[in-house]
BAGU-91659 format. One record per residue (C-alpha): residue number from 1; x, y, z. Coordinates in Angstrom, 3 decimals. Example, Ala and Ser with C-alpha at 12.3 -4.5 7.8 and 13.67 -1.06 7.14 Angstrom:
// BAGU-91659
(1, (12.300, -4.500, 7.800))
(2, (13.670, -1.060, 7.140))
END
This chain:
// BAGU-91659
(1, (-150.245, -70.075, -51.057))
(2, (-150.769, -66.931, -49.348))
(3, (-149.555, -68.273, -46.076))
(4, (-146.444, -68.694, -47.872))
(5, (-145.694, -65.383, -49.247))
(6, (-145.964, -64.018, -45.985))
(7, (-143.952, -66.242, -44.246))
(8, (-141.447, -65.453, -46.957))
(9, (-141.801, -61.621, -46.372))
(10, (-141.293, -62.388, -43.466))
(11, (-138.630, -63.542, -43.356))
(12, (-137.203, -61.003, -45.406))
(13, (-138.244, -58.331, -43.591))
(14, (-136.785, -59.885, -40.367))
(15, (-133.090, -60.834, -41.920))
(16, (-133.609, -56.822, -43.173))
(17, (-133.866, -55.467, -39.735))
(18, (-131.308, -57.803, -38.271))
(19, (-128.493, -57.372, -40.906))
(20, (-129.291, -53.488, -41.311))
(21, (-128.869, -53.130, -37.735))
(22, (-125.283, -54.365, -37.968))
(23, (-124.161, -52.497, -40.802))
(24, (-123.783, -49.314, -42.394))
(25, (-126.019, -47.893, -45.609))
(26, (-122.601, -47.831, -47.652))
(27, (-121.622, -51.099, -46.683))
(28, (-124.582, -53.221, -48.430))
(29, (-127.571, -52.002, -50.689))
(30, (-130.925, -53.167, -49.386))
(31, (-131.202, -54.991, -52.379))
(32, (-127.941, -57.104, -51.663))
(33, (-129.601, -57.591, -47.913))
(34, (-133.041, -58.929, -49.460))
(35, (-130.879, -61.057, -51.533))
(36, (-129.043, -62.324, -48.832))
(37, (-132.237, -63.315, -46.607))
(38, (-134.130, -64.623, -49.390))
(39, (-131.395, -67.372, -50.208))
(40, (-130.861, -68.092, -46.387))
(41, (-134.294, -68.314, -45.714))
(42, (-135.334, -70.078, -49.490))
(43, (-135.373, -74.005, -47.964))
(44, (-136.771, -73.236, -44.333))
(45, (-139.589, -71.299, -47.190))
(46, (-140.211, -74.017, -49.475))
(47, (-139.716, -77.395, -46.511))
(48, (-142.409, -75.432, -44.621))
(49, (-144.923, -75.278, -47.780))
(50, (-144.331, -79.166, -47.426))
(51, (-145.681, -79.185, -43.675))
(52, (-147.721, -77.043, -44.343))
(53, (-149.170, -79.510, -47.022))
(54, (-148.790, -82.744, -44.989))
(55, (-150.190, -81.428, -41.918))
(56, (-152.074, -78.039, -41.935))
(57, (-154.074, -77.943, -45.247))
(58, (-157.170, -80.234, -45.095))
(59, (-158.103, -79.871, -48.686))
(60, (-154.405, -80.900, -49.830))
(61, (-154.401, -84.460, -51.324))
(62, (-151.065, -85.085, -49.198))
(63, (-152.832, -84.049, -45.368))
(64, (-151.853, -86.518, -43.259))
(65, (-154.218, -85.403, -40.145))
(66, (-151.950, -84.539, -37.946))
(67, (-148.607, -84.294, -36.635))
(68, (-146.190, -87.357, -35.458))
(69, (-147.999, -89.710, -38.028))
(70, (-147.090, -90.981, -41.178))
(71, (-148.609, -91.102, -44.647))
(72, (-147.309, -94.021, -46.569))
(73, (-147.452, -94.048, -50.293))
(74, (-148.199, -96.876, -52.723))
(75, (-147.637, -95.028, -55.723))
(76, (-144.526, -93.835, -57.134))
(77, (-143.748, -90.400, -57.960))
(78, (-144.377, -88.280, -61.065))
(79, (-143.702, -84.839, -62.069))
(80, (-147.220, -83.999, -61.140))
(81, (-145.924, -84.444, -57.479))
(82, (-145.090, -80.765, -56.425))
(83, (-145.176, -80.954, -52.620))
(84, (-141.754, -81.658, -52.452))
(85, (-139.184, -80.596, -54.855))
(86, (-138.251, -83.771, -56.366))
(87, (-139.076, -86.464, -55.049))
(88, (-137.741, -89.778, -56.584))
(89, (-139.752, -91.540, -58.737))
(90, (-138.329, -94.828, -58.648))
(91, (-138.318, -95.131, -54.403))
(92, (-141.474, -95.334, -52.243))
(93, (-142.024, -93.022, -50.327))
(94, (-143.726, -92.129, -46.124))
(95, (-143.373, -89.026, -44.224))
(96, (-144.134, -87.920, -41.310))
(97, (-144.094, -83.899, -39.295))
(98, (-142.628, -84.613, -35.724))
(99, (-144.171, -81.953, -33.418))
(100, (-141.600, -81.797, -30.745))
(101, (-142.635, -78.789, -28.990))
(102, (-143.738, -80.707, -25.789))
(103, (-141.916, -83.611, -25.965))
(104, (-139.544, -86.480, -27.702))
(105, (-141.326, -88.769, -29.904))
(106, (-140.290, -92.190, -30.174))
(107, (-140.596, -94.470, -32.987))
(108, (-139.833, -98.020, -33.287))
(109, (-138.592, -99.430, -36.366))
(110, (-139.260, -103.640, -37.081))
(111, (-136.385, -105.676, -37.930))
(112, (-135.462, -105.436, -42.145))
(113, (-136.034, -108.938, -43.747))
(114, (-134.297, -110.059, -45.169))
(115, (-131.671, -109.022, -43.556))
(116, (-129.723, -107.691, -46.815))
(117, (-132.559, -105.435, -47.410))
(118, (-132.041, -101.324, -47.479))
(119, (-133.307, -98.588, -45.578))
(120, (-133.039, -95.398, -44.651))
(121, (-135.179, -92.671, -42.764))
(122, (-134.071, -89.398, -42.856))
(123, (-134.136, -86.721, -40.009))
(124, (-134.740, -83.342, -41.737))
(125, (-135.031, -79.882, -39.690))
(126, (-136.502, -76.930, -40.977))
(127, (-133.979, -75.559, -42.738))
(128, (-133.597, -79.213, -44.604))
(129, (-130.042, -79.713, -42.344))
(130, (-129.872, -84.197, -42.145))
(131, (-129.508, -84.239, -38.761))
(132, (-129.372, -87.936, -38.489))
(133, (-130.724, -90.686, -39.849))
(134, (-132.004, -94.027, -39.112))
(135, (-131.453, -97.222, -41.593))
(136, (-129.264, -100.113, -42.771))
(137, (-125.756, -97.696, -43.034))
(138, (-126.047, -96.050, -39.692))
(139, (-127.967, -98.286, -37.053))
(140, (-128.378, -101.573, -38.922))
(141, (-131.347, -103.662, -39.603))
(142, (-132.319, -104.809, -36.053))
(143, (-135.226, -103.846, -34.978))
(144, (-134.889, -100.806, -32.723))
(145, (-136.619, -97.747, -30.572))
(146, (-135.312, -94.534, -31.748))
(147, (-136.076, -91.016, -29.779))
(148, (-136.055, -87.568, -31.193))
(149, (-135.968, -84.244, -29.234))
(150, (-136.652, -81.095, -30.097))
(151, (-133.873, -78.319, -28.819))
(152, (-135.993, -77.580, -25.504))
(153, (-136.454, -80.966, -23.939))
(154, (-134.214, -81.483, -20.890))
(155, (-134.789, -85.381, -19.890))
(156, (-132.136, -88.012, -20.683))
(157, (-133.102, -90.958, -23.224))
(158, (-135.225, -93.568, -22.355))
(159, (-133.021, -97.081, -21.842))
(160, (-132.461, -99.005, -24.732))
(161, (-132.928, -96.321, -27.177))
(162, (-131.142, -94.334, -29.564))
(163, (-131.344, -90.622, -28.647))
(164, (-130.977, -87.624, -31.002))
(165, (-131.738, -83.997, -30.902))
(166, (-132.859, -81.049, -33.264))
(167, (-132.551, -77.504, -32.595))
(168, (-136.328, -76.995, -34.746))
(169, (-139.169, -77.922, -32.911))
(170, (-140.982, -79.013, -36.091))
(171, (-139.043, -81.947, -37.987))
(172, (-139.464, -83.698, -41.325))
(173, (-138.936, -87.518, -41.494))
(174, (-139.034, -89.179, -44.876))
(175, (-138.690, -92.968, -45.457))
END
């Protein structure tokens, strides 16, 4: 938790030099600034405790190992569940952290069967922006190879597979 109070002063501290920088004493109070940076920054804040959970924290009942692999769940949700905010308790639930700092990472999804059946997997950047999503509404229940890029990668997608991009180079995808 102390991690997370920094990063949060942080990020205070940062929107405080930026926005102060651009405008004048009488204009806004400090207080009005810190205000200001604390709600734009309150989601990247809290999505990052959840990475920070699934992927950095080795004593956290939710570490997944690493990076670019899921955790699948067999449970549902309660209100004991804190890692995310609220998480559905009526919906099972995977995640995985897509590091794509070096490169894309590309998942393939089996076919849905039956056919009739829904899904969804959500894209999620840092600041919790859906940036696409994968499932029954939006690319059907075929199976299918999807790639995801993170905002530096320069290549073109691979044949035959669904390409999308993210300006964060650490992404949340929840099933």
């Amino acid at each position: 938790m102390k991690n997370h109070r920094i990063i949060g002063l942080c990020s205070i501290l940062c929107a405080l030099l930026i926005t102060t920088s651009c405008c004048s004493d009488t204009e806004k109070s400090y207080r009005e600034i810190a205000k200001e940076a604390w709600i734009y920054n309150y989601s990247m804040f809290y999505n990052y405790k959840s990475i920070y959970h699934y992927s950095v924290d080795e004593q956290s009942p939710d570490y997944a190992k690493e990076y670019n692999r899921f955790k699948h769940y067999s449970r549902m949700f309660t209100h004991e569940d804190t890692t995310i905010v609220t998480p559905n308790n009526d919906t099972p639930y995977s995640w995985a952290i897509l590091d794509l700092s070096s490169e894309p990472v590309v998942m393939e999804v089996p076919a849905m069967v039956p056919d009739d059946r829904y899904y969804v997997m959500q894209l999620v950047d840092l600041y919790t922006f859906n940036f696409a999503y994968i499932g029954s509404r939006t690319t059907g229940n075929k199976s299918g190879k999807y790639m995801i890029a993170g905002p530096e990668w320069n290549g073109h997608p691979v044949r035959n597979k669904f390409g999308c991009r993210t300006w964060a180079h650490r992404t949340a995808k929840r099933r």
